[in-house]
NUFILUM-119582 format. One line per field, with one value per residue (C-alpha): residue number from 1; residue in one letter; x, y, z. Coordinates in nm, 4 decimals. Layout:
N
num = (NUM_...)
residuo = (A_...)
c1 = (X_...)
c2 = (Y_...)
c3 = (Z_...)
END
This chain:
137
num = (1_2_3_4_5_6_7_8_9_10_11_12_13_14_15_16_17_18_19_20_21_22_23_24_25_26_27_28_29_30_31_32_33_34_35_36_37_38_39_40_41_42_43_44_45_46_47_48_49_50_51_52_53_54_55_56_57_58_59_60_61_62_63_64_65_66_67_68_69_70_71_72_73_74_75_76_77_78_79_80_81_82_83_84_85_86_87_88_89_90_91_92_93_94_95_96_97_98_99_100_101_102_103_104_105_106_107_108_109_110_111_112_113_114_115_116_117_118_119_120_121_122_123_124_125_126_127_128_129_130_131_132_133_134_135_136_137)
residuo = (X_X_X_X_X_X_X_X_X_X_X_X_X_X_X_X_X_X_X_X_X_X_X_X_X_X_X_X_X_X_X_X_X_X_X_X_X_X_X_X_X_X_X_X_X_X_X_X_X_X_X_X_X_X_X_X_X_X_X_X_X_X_X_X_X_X_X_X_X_X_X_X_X_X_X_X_X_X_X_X_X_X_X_X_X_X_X_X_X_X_X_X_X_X_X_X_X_X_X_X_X_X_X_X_X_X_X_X_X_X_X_X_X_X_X_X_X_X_X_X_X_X_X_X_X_X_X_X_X_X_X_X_X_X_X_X_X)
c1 = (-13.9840_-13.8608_-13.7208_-13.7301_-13.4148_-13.2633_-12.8965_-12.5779_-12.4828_-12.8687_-12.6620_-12.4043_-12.6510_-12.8660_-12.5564_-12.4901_-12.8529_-12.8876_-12.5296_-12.6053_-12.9852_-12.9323_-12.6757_-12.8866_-13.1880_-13.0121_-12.8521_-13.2766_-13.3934_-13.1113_-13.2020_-12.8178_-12.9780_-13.2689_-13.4550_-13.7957_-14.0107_-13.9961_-13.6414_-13.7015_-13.9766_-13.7806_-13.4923_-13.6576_-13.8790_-13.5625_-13.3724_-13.7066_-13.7272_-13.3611_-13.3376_-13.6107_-13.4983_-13.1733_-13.2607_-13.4475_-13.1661_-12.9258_-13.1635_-13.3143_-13.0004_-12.8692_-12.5412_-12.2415_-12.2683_-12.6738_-12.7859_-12.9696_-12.8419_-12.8676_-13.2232_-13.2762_-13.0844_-13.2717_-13.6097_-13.4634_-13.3290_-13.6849_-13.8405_-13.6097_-13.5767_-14.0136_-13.9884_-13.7338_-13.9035_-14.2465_-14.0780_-13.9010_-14.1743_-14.4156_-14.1271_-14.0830_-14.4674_-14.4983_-14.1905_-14.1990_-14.4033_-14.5420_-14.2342_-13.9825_-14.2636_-14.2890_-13.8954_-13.9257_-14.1623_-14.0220_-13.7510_-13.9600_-14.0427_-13.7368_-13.6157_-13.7561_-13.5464_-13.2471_-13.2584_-13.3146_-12.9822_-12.8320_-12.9616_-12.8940_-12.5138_-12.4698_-12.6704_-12.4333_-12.1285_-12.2126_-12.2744_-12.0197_-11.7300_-11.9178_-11.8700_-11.5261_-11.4647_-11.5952_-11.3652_-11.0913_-10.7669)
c2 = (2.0062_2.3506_2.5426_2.9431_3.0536_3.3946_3.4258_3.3414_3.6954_3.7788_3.6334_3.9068_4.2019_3.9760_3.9860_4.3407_4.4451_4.1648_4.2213_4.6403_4.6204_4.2889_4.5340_4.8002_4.5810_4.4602_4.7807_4.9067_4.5865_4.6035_5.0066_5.0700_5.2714_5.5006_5.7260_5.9569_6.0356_5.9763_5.9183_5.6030_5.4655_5.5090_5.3535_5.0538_4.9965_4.9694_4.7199_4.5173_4.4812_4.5146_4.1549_3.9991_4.1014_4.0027_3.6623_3.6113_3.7221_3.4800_3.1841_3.1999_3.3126_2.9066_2.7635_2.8156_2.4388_2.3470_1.9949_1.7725_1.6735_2.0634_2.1111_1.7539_1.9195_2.3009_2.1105_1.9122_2.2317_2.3982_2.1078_2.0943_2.4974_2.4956_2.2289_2.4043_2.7563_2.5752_2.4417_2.7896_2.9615_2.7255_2.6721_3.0398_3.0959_2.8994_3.0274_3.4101_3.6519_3.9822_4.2273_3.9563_3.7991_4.1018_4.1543_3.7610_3.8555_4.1166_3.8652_3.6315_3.8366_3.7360_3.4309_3.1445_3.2602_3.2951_2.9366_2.8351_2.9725_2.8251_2.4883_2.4873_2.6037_2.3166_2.0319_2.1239_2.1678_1.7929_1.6562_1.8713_1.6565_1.3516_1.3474_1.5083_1.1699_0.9239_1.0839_0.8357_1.0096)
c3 = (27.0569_26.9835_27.2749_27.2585_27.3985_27.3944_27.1818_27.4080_27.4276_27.6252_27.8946_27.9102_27.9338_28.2170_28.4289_28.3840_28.4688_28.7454_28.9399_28.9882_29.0872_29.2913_29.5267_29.5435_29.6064_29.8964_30.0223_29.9959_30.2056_30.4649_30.4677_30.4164_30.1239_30.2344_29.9550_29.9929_29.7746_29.3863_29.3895_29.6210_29.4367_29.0995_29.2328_29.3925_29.0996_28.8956_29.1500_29.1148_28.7379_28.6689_28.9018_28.7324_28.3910_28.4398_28.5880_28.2784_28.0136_28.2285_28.2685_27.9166_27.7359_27.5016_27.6096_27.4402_27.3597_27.3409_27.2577_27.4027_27.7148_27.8222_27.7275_27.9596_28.2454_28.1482_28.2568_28.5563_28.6892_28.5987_28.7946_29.0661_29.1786_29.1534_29.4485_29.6418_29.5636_29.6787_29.9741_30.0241_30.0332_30.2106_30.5245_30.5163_30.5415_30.8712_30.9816_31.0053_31.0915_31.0434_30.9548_30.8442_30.6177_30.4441_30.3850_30.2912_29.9994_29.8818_29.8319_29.7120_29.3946_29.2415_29.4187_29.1476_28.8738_29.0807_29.2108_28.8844_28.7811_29.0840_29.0514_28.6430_28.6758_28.9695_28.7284_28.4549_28.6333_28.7257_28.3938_28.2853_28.4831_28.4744_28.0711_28.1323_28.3262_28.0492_27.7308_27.6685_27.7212)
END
C-alpha cells in the first residue's frame, strides 16, 4: 500500500510554523498575551492554524530513512496516540468543569497531532536502539 507522505524537508517548515504559534498560543491561553479587537482575533487565529499546520508538516513529513519498519511503527503510533487522545479527552471530560473545560478544548484542537509526534519520535527512538543493539560489531 502506497503511503502519501510529505518530502523530508515539510518537516523543517512544520517546526518553524509550529515552535512560534505553539508560544504564542500558550502566552494567549495563560493570558500572559492579551489582544482586543481584530488584532486578537488575527493573532489567535494564526496560533490556531499555525499549530495545526505545523503538526501536520512534522507528522506527515517521510523519514530521512523510510522503509518498512517506519511505516509499521507510523500506524502503531497513529493507533496508539487515538487511544491516549480518546482517553485524554474522555478523563478530561469527567474531570473538569465549566471554565477549565473550555481552556481544555481549546487545547484539545490541536492535541491529537501533537501526541502523535510524541508517541512516533518515542516508538522510533525504541526501534531505533533496539536495531542499534542487534548490528554485529
Amino acid at each position: 500500500m502506497k503511503t502519501i507522505l510529505l518530502p523530508h524537508y515539510m518537516r523543517i517548515i512544520g517546526w518553524i510554523l509550529f515552535v512560534p504559534c505553539l508560544v504564542v498560543g500558550v502566552l494567549i491561553l495563560v493570558e500572559a498575551l492579551s489582544l482586543n479587537g481584530v488584532v486578537g482575533v488575527v493573532v489567535n487565529d494564526t496560533a490556531i492554524i499555525g499549530i495545526a499546520i505545523g503538526a501536520l508538516f512534522i507528522c506527515c513529513s517521510r523519514e530521512r530513512q523510510e522503509d518498512e519498519m517506519v511505516q509499521a511503527v507510523r500506524l502503531q503510533a497513529l493507533m496508539m496516540s487515538l487511544y491516549v487522545y480518546v482517553g485524554l479527552l474522555i478523563v478530561c471530560t469527567l474531570a473538569f468543569n465549566d471554565l477549565n473545560y473550555l481552556y481544555f478544548m481549546i487545547a484539545n484542537l490541536c492535541l491529537f497531532p501533537v501526541v502523535f509526534l510524541l508517541v512516533f519520535k518515542i516508538m522510533i527512538a525504541h526501534y531505533r536502539k533496539v536495531f542499534d543493539d542487534e548490528k554485529p560489531n
